[in-house]
Backbone bond lengths (Angstrom), bond angles and torsions (degrees), N, CA, C in turn:
res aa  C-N    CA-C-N  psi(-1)  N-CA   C-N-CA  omega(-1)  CA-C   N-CA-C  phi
1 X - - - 1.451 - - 1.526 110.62 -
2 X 1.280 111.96 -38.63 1.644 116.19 -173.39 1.504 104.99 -66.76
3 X 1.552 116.99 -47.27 1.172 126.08 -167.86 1.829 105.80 -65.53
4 X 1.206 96.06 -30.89 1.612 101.16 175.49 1.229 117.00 -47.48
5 X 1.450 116.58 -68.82 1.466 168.55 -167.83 2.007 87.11 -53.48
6 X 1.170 119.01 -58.77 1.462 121.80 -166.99 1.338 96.62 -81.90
7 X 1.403 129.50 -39.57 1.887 109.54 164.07 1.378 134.29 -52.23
8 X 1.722 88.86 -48.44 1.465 81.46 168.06 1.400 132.75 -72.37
9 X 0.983 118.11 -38.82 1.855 116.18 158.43 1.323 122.87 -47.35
10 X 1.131 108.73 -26.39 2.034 110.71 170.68 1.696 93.73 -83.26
11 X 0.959 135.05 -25.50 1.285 135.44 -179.17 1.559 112.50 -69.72
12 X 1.320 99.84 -62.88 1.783 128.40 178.10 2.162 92.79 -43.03
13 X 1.091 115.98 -48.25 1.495 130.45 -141.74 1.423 86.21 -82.25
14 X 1.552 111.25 -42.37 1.691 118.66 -164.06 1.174 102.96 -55.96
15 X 1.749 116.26 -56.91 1.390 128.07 -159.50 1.823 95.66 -79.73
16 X 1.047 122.21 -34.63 1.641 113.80 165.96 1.295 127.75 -45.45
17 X 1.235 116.92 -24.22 1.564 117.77 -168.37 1.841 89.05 -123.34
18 X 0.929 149.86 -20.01 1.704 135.92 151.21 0.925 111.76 -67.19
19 X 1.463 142.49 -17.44 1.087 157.58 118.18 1.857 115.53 13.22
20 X 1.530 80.65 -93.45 1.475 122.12 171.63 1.329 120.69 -46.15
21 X 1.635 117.18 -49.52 1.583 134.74 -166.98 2.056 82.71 -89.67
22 X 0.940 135.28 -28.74 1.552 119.62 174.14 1.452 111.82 -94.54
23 X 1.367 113.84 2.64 1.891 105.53 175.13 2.063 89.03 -93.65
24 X 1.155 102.20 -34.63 1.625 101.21 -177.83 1.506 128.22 -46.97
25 X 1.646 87.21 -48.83 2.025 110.53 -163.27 1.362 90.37 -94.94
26 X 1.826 141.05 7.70 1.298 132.63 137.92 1.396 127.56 -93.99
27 X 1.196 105.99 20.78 1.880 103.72 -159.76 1.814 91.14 -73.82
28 X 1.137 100.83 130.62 1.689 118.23 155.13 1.569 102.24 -18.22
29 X 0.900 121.54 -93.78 1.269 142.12 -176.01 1.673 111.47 -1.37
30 X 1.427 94.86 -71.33 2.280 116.80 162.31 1.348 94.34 -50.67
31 X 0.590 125.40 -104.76 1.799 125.80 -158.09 1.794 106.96 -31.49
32 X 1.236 126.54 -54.33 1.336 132.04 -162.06 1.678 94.46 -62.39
33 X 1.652 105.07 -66.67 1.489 105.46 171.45 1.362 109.93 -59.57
34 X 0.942 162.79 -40.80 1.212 161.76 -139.67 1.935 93.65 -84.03
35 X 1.493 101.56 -64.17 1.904 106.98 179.57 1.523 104.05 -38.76
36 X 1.753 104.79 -65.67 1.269 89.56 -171.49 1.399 134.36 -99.21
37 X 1.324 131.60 57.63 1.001 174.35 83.05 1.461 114.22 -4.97
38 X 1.287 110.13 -71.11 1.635 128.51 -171.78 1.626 89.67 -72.22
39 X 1.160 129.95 -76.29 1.608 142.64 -164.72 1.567 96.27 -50.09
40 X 1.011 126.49 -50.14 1.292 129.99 -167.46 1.637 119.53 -77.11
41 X 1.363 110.96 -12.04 1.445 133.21 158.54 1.601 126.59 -82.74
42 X 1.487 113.90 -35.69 1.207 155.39 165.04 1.992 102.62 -54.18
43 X 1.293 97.24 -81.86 1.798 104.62 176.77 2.086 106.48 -64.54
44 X 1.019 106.45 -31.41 1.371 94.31 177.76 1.605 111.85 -83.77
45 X 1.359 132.32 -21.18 1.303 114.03 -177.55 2.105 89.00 -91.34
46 X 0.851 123.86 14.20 1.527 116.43 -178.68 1.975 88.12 -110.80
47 X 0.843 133.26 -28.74 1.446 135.25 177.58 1.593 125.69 -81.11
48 X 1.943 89.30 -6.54 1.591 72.97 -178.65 1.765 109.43 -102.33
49 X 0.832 110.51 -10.33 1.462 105.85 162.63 1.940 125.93 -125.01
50 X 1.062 85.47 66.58 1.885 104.87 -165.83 1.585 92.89 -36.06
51 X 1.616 110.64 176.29 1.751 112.40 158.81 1.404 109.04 -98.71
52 X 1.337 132.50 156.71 1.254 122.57 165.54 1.913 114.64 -52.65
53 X 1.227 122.12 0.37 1.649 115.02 -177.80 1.724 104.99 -95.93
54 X 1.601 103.73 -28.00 1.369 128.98 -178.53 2.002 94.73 -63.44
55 X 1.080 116.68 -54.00 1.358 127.70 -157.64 1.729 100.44 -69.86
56 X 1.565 101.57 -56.24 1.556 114.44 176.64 1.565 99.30 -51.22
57 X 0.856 141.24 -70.54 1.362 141.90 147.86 1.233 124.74 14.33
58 X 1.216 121.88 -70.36 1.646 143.79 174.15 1.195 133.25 -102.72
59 X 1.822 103.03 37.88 1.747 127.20 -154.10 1.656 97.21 3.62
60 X 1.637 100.63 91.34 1.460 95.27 167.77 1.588 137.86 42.21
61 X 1.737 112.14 30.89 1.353 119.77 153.19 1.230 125.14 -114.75
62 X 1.433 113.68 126.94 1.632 108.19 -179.30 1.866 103.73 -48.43
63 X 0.905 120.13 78.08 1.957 104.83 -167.16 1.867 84.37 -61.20
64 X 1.432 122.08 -68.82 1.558 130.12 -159.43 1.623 107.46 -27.23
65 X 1.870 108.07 -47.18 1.175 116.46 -172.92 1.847 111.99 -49.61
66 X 1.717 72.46 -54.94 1.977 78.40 -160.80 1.588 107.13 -90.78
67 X 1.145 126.96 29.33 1.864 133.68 171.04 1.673 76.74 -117.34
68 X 1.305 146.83 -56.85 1.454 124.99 -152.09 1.652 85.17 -69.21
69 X 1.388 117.80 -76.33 1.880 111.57 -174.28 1.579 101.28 -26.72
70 X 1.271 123.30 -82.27 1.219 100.49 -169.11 1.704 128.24 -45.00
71 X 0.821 117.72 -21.73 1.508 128.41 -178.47 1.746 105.50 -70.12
72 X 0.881 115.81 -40.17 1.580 134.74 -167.79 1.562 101.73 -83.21
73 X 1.707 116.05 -36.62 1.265 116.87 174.95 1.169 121.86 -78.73
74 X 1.517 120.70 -22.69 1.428 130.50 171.65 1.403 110.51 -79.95
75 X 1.517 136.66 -39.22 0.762 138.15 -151.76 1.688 111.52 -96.26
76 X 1.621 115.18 -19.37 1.709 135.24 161.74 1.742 91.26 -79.64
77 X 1.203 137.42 -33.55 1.192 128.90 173.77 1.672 102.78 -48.93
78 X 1.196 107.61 -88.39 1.645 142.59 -174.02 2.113 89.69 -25.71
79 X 1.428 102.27 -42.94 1.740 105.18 -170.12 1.525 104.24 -88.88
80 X 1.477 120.15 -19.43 1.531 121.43 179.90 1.271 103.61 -77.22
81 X 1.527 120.85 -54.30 1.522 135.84 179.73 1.904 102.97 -34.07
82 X 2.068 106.71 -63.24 1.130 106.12 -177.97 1.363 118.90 -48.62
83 X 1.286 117.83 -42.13 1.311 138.70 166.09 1.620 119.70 -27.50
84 X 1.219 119.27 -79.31 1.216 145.26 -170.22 2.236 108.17 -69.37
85 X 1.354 97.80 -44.79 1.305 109.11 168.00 1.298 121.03 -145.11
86 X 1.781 98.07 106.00 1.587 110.31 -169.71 1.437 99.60 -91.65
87 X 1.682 109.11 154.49 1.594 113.60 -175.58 1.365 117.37 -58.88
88 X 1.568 127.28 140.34 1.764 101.26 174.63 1.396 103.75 -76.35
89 X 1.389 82.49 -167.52 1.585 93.11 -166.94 1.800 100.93 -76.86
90 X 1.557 98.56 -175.93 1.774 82.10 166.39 1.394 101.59 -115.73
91 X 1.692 114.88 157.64 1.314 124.18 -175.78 1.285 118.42 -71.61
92 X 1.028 118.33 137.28 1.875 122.25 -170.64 2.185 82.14 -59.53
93 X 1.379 93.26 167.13 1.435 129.23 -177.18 1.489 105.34 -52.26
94 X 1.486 119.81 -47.13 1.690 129.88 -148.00 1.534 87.22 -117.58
95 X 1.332 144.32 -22.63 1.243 141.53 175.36 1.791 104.99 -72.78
96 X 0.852 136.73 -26.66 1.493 139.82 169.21 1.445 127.56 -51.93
97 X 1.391 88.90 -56.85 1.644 117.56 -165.76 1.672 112.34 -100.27
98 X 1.353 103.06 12.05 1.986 121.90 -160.82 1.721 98.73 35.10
99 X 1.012 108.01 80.94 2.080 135.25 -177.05 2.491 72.18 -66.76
100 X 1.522 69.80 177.57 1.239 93.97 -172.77 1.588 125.67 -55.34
101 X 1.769 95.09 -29.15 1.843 100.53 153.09 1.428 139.90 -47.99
102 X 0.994 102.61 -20.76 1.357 131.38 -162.29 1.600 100.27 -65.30
């Protein structure tokens, strides 16, 4: 019975922490920075050499240049943030409520 009892808790523990490592590698945070990142690489290599119809356009502001930079600055933000403060984990079910371990 004991030996039972100790598999399944190495079992219980396994799926707790894949758990954990898949609430992480979805956090908002990766993906949001992650888009603009890509977009913001995307509008800046299209901004660095505008056409003159592009320019007439935007009475003479690179706009493409400086919306991709900004995009790229928000978006190393959004990945520094993940960086600096990663999500915790989440608390098993019975650890919340002091479950019978308690």
């Amino acid at each position: 019975m004991s030996e039972f009892r100790n598999e399944l808790h190495k079992e219980v523990s396994e799926l707790e922490r894949k758990s954990a490592t898949a609430a992480r590698l979805f956090d908002i945070r990766r993906i949001i920075g992650g888009l603009f990142v890509i977009y913001g690489v995307i509008v800046t290599l299209a901004g660095i050499n505008p056409s003159d119809a592009d320019l007439k356009k935007a009475e003479g502001v690179h706009i493409n240049l400086w919306t991709g930079l900004a995009m790229l600055v928000l978006g190393l933000f959004f990945l520094l943030w993940l960086k600096l403060r990663p999500a915790p984990a989440p608390a098993p079910d019975g650890a919340a409520d002091g479950g019978p371990d308690a």
